[in-house]
N, C-alpha and C positions, 0 to 999 in steps of 0.2 A: 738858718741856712735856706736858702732858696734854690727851689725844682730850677729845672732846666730844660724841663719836660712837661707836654699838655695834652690828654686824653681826652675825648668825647667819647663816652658809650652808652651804646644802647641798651638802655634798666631793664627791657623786658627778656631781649635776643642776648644780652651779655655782648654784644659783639662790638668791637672799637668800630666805632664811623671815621673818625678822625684824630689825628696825631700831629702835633708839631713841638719842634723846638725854641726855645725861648730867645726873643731877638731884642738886642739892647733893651733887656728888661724888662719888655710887653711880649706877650702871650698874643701874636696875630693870628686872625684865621683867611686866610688866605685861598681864592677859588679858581680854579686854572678858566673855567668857563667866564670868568668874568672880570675889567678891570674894575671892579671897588672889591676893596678887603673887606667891606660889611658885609658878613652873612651869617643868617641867622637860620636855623633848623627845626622851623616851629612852621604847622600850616596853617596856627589859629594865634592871635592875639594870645602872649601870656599876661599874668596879670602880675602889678608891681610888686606882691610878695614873692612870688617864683622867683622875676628877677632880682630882688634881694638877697634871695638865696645863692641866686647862679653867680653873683658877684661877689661873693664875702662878704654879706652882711654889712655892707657900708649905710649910713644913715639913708632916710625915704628920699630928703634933697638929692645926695647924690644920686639917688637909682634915677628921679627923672631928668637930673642933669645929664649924666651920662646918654641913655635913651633919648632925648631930646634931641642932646646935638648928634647924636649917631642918625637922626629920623627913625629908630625903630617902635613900631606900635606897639600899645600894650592899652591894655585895662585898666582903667585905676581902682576901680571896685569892684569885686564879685558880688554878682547879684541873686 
């Protein structure tokens, strides 16, 4: 069964940042201040495991594919 519903909150505040509804089957985020739907809630580089996680665990190919063609930066290594 699949949500129909998608939360952002904040780990530390408990508090939702953001909420949307499920459209034709992608989870967009969507920003009234801006026309691209790419946005990200980060002020520093995460690094590829983070976003493997933020994604579902899909294999390390897809985390840089995805990020690639989206342009969003990340770290490949923690150093």
């Amino acid at each position: 069964m699949q949500a129909n519903y998608f939360s952002i909150k904040d780990q530390s505040m408990k508090k939702i940042l953001l909420g949307r509804k499920c459209e034709g089957g992608l989870y967009l985020l969507k920003s009234s201040r801006s026309t691209s739907n790419k946005v990200t809630f980060d002020v520093i580089k995460s690094s590829l495991s983070r976003w493997h996680s933020r994604l579902g665990h899909p294999s390390p190919t897809v985390v840089c594919q995805v990020l690639s063609k989206n342009h969003i930066p990340f770290v490949s290594r923690v150093k």
